[in-house]
N, C-alpha and C positions, 0 to 999 in steps of 0.2 A: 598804358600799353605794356609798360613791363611786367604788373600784375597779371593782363591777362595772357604774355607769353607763358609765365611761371606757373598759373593754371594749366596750362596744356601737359607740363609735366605730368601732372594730378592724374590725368587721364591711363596713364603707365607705369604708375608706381605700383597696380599688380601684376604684371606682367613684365618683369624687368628683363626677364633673361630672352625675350622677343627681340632680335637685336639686328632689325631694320633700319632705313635711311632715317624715317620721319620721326621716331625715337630717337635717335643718334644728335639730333637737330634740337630737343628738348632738350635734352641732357645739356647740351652744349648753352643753351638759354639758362638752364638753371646753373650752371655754373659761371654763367655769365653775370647773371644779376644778385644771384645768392651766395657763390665762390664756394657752392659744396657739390659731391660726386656721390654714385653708387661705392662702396666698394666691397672686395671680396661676393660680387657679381650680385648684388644687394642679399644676401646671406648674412642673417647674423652668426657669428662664430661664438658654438656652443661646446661647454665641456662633452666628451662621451656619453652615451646614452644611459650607459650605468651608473650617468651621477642622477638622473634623474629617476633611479628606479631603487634609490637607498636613501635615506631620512640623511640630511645634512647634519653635520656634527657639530659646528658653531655658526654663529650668526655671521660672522665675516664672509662665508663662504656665497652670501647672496650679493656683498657689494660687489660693482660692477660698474665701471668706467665703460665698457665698451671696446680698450683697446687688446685685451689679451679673449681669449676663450671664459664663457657666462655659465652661470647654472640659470641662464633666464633662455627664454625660448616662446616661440610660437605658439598661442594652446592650437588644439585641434578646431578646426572651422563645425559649431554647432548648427551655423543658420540662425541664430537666438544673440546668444552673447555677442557670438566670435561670426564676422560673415567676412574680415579682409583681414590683411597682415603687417607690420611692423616690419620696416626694411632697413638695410643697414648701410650709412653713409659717413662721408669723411669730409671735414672741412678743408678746401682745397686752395684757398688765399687766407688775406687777411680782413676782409670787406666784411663788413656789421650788417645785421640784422635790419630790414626796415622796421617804423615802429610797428604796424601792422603785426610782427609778428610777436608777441607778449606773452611771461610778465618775464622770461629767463634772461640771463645777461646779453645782449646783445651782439658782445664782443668775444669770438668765440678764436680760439687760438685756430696758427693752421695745423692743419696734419690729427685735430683733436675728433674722434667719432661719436655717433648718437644716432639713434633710430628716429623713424618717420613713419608715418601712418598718416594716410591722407587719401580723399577721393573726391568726385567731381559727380556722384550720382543723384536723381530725385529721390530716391529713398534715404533713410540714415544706412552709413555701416558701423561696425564697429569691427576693433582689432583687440586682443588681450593678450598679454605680454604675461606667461605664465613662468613662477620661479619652481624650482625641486624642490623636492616634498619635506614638510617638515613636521616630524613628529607629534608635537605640543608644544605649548608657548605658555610657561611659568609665569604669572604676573603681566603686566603691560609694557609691550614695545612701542618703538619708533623708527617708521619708514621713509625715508625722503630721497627723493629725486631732483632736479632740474629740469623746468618743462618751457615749451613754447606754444602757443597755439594761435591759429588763425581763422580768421572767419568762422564763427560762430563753435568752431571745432571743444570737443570739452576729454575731461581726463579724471578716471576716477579711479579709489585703489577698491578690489572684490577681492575676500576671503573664497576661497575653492575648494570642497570636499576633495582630496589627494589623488582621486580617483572617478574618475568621469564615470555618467549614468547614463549606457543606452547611446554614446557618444552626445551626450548636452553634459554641460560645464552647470556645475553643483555650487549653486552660491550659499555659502554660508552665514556668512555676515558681510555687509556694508559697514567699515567704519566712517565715522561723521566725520566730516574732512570740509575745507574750502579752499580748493585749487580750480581756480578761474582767470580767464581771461585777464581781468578788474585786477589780479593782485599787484602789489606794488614792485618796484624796477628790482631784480633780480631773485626774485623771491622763489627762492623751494617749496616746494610741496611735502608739508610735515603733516604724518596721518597717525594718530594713536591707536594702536590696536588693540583693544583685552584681550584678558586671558581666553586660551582657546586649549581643548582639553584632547580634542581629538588629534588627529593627523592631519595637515591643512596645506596647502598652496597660495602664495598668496600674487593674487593678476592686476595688472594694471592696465586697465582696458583705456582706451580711445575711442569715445561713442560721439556721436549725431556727425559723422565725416560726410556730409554733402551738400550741394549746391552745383550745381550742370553748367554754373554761368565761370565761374572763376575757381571754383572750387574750394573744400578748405582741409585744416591738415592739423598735426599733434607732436610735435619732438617730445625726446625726453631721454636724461643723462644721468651720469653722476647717484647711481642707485644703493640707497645706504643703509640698512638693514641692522637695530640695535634692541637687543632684548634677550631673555634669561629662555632657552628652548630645551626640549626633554632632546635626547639623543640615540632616543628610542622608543617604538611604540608604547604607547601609554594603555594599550589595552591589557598586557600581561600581569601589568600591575591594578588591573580593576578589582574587585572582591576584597580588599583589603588582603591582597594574597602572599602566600610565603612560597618558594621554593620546597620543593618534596625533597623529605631528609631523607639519608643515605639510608638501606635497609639492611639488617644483618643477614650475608648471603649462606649460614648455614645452611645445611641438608633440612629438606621440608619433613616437619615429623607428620603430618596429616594436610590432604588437599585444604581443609578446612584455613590452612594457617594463611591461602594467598586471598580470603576475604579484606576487605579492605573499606571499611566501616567507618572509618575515622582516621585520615588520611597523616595528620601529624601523630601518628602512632601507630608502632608497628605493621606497618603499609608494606607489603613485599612486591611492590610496582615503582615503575620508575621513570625516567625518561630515558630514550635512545633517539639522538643525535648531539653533534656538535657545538652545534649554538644555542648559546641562553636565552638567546633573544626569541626563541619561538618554540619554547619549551612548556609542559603543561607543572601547571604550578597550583597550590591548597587555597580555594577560596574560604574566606572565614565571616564574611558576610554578605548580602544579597543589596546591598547598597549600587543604585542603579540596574538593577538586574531587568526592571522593564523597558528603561530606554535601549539598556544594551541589546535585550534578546527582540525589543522593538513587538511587545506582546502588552494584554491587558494588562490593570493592576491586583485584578482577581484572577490569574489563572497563578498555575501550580509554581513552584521553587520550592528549593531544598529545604529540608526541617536541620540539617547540620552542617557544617564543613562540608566540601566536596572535592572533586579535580575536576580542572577544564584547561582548554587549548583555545588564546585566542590569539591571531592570526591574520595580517593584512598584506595585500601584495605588495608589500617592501620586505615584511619579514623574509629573513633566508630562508633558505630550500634544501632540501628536504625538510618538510615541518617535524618535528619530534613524534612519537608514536610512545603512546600511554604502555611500557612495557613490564607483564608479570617476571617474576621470577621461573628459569627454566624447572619443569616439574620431569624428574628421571623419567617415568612413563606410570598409569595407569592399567587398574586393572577393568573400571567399569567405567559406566558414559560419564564425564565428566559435564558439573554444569555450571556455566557462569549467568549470573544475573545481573540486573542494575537497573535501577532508574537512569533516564538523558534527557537532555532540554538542546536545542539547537535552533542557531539563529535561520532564519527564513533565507534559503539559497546557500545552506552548510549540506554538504553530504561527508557523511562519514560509514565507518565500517568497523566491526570487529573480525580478527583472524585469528586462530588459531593457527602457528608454524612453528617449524622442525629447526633443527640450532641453526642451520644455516640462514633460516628466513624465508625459506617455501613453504610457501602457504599449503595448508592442508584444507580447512575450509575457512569460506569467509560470508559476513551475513552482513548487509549493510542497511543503516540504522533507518526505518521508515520514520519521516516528520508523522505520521497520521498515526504512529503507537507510540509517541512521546505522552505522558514524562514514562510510563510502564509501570511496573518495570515487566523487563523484556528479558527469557531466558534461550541461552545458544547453549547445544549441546555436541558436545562433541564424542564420537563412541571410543570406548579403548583401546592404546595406541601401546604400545610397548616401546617408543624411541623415545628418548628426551625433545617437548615440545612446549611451547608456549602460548601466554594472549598475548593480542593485541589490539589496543583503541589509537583509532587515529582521523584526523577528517582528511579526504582526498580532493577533493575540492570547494570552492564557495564561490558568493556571487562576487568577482574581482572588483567591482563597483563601490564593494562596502568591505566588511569583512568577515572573518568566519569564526565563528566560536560554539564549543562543545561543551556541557557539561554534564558530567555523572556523579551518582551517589548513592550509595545502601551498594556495593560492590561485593557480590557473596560470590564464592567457588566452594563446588559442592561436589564430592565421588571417591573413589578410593585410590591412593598410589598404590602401585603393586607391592609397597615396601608394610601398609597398611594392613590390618587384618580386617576382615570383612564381618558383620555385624553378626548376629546368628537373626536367621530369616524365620517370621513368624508366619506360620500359617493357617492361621483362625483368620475364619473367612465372616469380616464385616459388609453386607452391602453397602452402607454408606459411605463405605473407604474405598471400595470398588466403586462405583457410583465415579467418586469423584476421583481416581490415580487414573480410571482409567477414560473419563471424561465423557462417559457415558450418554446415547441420547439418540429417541427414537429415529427411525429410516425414514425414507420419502413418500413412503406407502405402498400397499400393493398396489396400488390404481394405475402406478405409471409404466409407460412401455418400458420392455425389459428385452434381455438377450435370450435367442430362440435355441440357446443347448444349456444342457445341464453343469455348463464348464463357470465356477465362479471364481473368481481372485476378490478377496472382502480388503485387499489394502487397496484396492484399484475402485471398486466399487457397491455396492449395497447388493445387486442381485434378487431385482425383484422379480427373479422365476423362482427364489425361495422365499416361501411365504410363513411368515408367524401371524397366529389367528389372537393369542391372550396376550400381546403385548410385553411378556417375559423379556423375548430376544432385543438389544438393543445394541446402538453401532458405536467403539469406541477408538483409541488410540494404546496399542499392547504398551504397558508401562516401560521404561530402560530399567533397568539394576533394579527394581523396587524392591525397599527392608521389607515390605508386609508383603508380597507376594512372589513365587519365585517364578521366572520368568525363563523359557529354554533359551540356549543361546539362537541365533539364528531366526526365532519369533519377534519377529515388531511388525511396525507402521497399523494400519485399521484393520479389525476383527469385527465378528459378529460373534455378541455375547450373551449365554442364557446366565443370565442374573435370577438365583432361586433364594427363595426365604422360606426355610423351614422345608418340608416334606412338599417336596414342587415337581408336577410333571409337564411337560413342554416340548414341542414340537416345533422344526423348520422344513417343511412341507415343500417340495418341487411344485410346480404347475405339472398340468398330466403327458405324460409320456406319452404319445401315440405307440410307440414299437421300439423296440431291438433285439436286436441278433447278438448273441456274443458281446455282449455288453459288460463292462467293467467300472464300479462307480468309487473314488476313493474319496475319502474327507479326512485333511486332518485337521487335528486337533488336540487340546490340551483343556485337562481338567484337575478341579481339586479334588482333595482327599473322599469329601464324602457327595460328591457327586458322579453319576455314572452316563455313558455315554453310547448311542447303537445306533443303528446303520439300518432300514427297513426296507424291503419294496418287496412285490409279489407275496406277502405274510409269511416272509422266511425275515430274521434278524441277524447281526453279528455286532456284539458287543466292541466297545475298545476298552481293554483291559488294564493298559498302562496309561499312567497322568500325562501324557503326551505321546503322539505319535502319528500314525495314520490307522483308517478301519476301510474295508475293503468289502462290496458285496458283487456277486454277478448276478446279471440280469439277462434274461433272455423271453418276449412277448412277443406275440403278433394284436395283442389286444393293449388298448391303452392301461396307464398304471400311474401309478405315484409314489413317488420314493419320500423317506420322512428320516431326518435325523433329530432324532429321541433324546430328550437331557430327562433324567430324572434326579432327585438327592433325597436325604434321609435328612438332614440341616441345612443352614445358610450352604451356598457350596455357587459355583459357575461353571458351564462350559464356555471354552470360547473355540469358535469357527476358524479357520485362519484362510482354507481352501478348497474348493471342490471341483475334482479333476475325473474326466470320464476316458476311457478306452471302449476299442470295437466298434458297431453301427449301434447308433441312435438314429428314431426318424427325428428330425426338428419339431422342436415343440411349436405348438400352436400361438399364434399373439391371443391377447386376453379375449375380443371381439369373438375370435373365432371358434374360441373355445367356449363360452358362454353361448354362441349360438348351438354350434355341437350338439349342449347339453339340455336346452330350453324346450327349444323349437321341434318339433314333433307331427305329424299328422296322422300319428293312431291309427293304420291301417295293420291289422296284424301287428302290430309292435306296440310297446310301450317307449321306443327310444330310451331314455336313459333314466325314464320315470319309475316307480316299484309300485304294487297296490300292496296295503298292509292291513292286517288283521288286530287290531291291539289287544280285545275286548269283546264280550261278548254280545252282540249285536250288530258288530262289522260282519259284512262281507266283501268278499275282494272283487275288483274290477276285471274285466273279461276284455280279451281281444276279438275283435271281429274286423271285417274288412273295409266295415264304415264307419270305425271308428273305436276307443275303449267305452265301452257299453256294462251298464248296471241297473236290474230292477230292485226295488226294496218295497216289498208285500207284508210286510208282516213278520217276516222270518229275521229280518234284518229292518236295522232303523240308519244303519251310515256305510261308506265307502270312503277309502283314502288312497288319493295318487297324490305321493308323494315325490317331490322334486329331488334331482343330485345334488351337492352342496357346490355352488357356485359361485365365482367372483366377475360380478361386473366391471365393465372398463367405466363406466358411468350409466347417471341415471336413464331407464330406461321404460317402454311401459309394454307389461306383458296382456297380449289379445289373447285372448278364449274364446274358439267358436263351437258353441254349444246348444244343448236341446234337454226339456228336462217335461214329464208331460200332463203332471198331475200336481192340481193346484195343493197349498201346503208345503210343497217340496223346496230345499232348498242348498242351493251351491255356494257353498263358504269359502272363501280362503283365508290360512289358517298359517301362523309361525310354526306349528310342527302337529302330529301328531296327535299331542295329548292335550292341548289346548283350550278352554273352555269357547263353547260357542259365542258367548259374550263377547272373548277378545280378537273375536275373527271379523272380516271385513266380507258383509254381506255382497256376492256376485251378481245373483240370481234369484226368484221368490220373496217371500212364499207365496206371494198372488202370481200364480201364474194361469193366462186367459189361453193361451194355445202352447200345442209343441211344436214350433217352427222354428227354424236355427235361427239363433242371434250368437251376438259379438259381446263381448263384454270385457270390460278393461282393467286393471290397474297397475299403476306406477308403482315400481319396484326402485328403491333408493338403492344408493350407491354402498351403502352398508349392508343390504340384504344379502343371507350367504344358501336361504332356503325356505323352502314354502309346503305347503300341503294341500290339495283341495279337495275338500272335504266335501260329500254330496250327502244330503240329510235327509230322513223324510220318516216322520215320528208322525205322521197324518193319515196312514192307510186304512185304520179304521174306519174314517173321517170320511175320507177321501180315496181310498183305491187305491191300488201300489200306483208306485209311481217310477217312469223307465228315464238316466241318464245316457246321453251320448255326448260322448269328447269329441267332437273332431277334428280340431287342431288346437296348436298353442302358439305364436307366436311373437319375437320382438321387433318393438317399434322404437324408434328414437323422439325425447320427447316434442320435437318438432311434427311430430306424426309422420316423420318417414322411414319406408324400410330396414331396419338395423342388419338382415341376414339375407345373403344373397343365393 
């Protein structure tokens, strides 16, 4: 009977601060038969919160009787590990233990306290008893307790990553232990722990607490903590790492001096904060660099010495920041580089700031362009300013670490003299400073006025037909090319080799009024540069500037910026800016229809007939259509196409009539073209002259055509008469392309 009042307790020992009749009445049983109480309202009393958020500095600091304030505490309830709690009680007489409760001394003084952990449910719970963080553990400790247990109830010691994952409790190791029920009359529980290298917790859970009928339960006292512990994270000292030595803070004679190559020599970076303890320090070997950075064993790591920052949430705060030496100011873009490696849930950043520490720019480090190396530029500043590498946050779970190496600073202080700039013009130097590389095509929709910005966008209403022009990034300070001030971000570039002529061609202007077209631009020495539309020009005569033409049409037009050179040489585009009315340019569909599609009544639309040679004659308008006989006097005919850009492929119809056998309707890549390489329409057996249709697919590279009408048979056969009557496109679906 007294067992199973004393169970009833069981039932409230989570819930202590519920402070009811029918609880009030337990309490009173268990103090009845076991002569112990809640006290400090079952609260274990814990050091501050800041002892558990800073690495303990000796091993004493974990014993713990019970009676004063602990660094031991509650862990967080995971659902896993941890699903109840450890409560704190006081022996209240001087009445012993029945045997039942085992294997601790029975005889427990009064007024002496110890925790309890106990439950009455069909599932198991458990509770774990976690101490403040510690460091690392030099060689092998020993931990001991005084425990009790009852009914089936058990107790075991769990090693704890310092820092919880996702809220679940991070076991690290189990040490091999036997604290049981079975052990003999007052026996402690003595747990050997090895060495441990990281930052660790160590818990002392109470698992399998249930049974519905009586319930069962776990004391445990007298907590004794002895062994050799680091006193500070052991991360800083990974790499076999040394402290960055002091750097001579002379005046900088060249930017070049704050490269940083080889960190235990003349290194002019440093650290800025207070504490050592989370400072960036010279790794000098790569010794665990896979477990640390928690990467393959084939991917990248440093080929030499490096700097890094590594960091866990115990290190103090503000973490150190990787700091250059202040540079008086420059005169061009300054550029720092470096290879980085960072642990998975590290975020970090470089800044450049001004003495105070206001940031000017800052660029923070992407994991997906690790290791790099990765270049920040910063443009010239005239105040005295600085770098700086630092990480801003990491995953608090684990911890954070950065590393850099090949540390170069490249530009000029204003104290410096500036190189003499060569200007022989390499393509393959331009090519690659200015990272050169074809556009998107003409094929894609583009914007319907003649206004272009080439740092915003490519501007496919300007069109290059021979591939010359190409889109790149205007260099900063470049030694080999001189660069105006005010010129950067993406340009459009004619790239010429040798004696090069080259056009950037509009789409066609339907109209304007009082129209004003400006471009500028900048070129070299033996490259020249003009401005065309309506076949009037205007050169630009200086190596940079703007050129300016007006335009005024009621009829469509095409405006063209001209690069020609006499040697290697480039233009480069930077803008094109309009004034006045423009009508809107046409989209590519409707301009290809415009210029295709025709129905020959009195007009040629935008077709020409041409003469090249003796034997052509030219095609005739009439009202049913363009009309041609060929008797003898003549053997060919040529309607010749506009030069056009399709939006895609497309398939041009010809409705046609042609009336004498032998004859025959070619179409032809130009002009001069031999009949062989032309794609027969029509003929030469021809049985009547009744209109037909006739087809062909015109690719998307097609920019012009001819058709050629023949008829070298009249001897034979009798002249023979052409009618055009229409031309039009279809899409290769076979449906209407022009409405």
């Amino acid at each position: 009977m007294i067992w199973k009042k004393f169970a009833l307790l069981l039932i409230f020992l989570p819930s202590l601060e519920a402070c009811h009749a029918q609880f009030q009445k337990e309490l009173r049983y268990l103090d009845l038969y076991l002569g112990i109480r809640p006290d400090n309202n079952g609260e274990i009393p814990v050091e501050e919160a800041v002892g558990f958020a800073t690495y303990i500095e000796s091993p004493d600091e974990l014993n713990c009787d019970f009676e004063t304030e602990c660094l031991w505490r509650n862990a967080p309830t995971d659902k896993l590990l941890d699903t109840s709690d450890w409560w704190y009680f006081k022996k209240n007489d001087e009445k012993t233990f029945p045997v039942q409760i085992q294997p601790g001394n029975p005889v427990i003084p009064k007024g002496e306290h110890f925790i309890i952990a106990g439950n009455t449910t069909k599932n198991p719970n458990g509770a774990v008893l976690s101490s403040a963080p510690i460091a690392c553990q030099k060689g092998f400790a020993n931990l001991t307790f005084s425990f009790w247990l009852y009914n089936n109830a058990q107790v075991e010691v769990i090693i704890l990553r310092a820092m919880n994952r996702r809220r679940h409790l991070q076991v690290l190791l189990r040490p091999k232990m036997k604290c049981d029920f079975l052990g003999a009359a007052n026996e402690e529980c003595r747990v050997e722990i090895p060495p441990i290298k990281e930052p660790f917790r160590i818990g002392i859970r109470a698992f399998d607490l249930k049974d519905n009928t009586v319930g069962s339960l776990a004391i445990i006292d007298h907590i004794r903590y002895h062994g050799k512990i680091c006193q500070q994270s052991p991360f800083p000292s990974s790499f076999s790492s040394l402290r960055i030595p002091p750097y001579d803070n002379s005046p900088l004679q060249r930017m070049s001096d704050l490269s940083c190559e080889r960190p235990l020599r003349s290194c002019r970076w440093g650290n800025m904060a207070k504490s050592q303890l989370s400072e960036w320090r010279v790794g000098r070997s790569i010794d665990r660099w896979v477990d640390m950075f928690e990467i393959t064993a084939n991917q990248s790591h440093p080929n030499s010495s490096f700097l890094f920052l590594a960091v866990d949430s115990f290190s103090p705060r503000p973490y150190s920041t990787l700091t250059s030496q202040v540079i008086p100011c420059s005169q061009r873009t300054t550029s720092l580089s470096l290879k980085y490696w960072m642990k998975t849930g590290t975020q970090a950043e470089i800044c450049a700031v001004d003495e105070d520490g206001i940031a000017l720019s800052c660029a923070y480090l992407e994991p997906n362009d690790s290791p790099g190396p990765i270049t920040i530029d910063l443009d010239s500043y005239a105040q005295p300013f600085k770098f700086t590498v630092g990480i801003i946050a990491f995953d608090e779970s684990s911890f954070g670490l950065l590393a850099i190496s090949e540390l170069r600073v490249g530009g000029l202080l204003c104290t410096e003299p500036a190189p003499p700039i060569v200007t022989t013009i390499s393509p393959p130097v331009i090519q690659h400073i200015f990272g050169l590389q074809p556009g998107n095509g003409r094929y894609v929709p583009y914007d319907l006025s003649l206004n272009c910005d080439f740092t915003k966008d490519y501007c496919n209403q300007w069109v290059n037909y021979d591939g010359v022009v190409k889109y790149g990034v205007m260099p900063r300070d470049s030694n080999v090319f001189p660069v105006p001030k005010g010129v950067k971000g993406n340009v459009a570039v004619f790239l010429m080799q040798n004696a090069t002529v080259s056009n950037l061609r509009s789409r066609m202007v339907p109209c304007s009024y009082n129209g004003r077209i400006d471009v500028e631009y900048m070129r070299s020495e033996d490259a020249q540069v003009r401005i065309c539309a309506l076949e009037q020009c205007v050169d630009g005569n200086a190596t940079n500037g703007k050129i300016s033409i007006g335009v005024s049409s009621t009829t469509p037009f095409y405006v063209s910026i001209e690069a020609s050179s006499r040697n290697d040489a480039v233009v480069i585009i930077n803008k094109v800016s309009t004034s006045g009315e423009f009508c809107p340019l046409k989209s590519a569909e409707d301009t290809v229809c415009d210029q295709l599609v025709c129905n020959f009544r009195e007009t040629f639309c935008s077709y020409e007939t041409t003469v090249e040679k003796p034997g052509d004659v030219p095609v005739i308008k009439t009202p049913n259509g363009a009309t041609v006989t060929l008797n003898g006097g003549g053997i060919r005919a040529i309607l010749r196409s506009p030069t056009f850009d399709l939006a895609y492929p497309s398939i041009l119809t010809i409705t046609l009539s042609q009336s004498t056998f032998g004859s025959r309707v070619l179409l032809c890549p130009d002009d001069t073209s031999d009949p062989t390489l032309c794609h027969e329409l029509a003929g030469p057996r021809v049985l009547d002259s009744s209109e037909k249709q006739v087809m062909f697919p015109l690719d998307i590279g097609a920019r012009s055509f001819s058709l050629v009408l023949l008829h070298d048979k009249s001897l034979e056969f009798g002249p023979a008469t052409f009618n055009i009557k229409s031309m039009e496109l279809r899409t290769v679906n076979d449906e209407p392309m022009c409405f």
